[in-house]
C-alpha positions in Angstrom: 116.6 102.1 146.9 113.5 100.5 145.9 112.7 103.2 143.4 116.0 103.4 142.2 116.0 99.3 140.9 111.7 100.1 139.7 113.5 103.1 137.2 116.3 100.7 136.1 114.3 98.0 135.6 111.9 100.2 133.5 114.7 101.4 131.3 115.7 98.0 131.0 112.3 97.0 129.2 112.1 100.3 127.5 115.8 99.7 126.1 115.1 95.6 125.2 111.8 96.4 124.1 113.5 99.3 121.6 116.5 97.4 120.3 114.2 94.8 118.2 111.7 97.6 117.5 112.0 97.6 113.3 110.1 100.7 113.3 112.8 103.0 114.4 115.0 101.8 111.9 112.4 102.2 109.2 111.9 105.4 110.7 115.1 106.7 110.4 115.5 105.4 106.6 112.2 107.2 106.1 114.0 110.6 107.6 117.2 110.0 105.5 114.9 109.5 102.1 113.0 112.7 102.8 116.2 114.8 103.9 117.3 114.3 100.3 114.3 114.7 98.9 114.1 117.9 100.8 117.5 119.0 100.0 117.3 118.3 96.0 114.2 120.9 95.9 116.6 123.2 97.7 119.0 123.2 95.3 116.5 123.7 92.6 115.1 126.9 94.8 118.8 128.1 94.8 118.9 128.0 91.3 116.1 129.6 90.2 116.7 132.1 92.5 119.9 132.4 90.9 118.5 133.1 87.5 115.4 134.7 88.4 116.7 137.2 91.1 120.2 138.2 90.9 
């Protein structure tokens, strides 16, 4: 019982603590900025493998 309520109350804190945390958003605008960084130099690849090699 007892280490059932120390796990909750430790996902509690982790959750609160999380919630007000700025740097996961920032971290996930960060991701979504790359990502389409990352998939514009993809379709350039695409292309000049288009032109290049077929």
């Amino acid at each position: 019982m007892l280490k059932k309520a120390f796990l909750s109350a430790v996902l509690l804190v982790f959750v609160f603590l999380s919630s007000g945390c700025g740097t996961l958003y920032k971290g996930a605008q960060g991701m979504k900025e790359g990502a389409k960084e990352d998939w514009a130099w993809l379709k350039k690849s695409d292309g000049w493998f288009k032109d290049n090699l077929w």
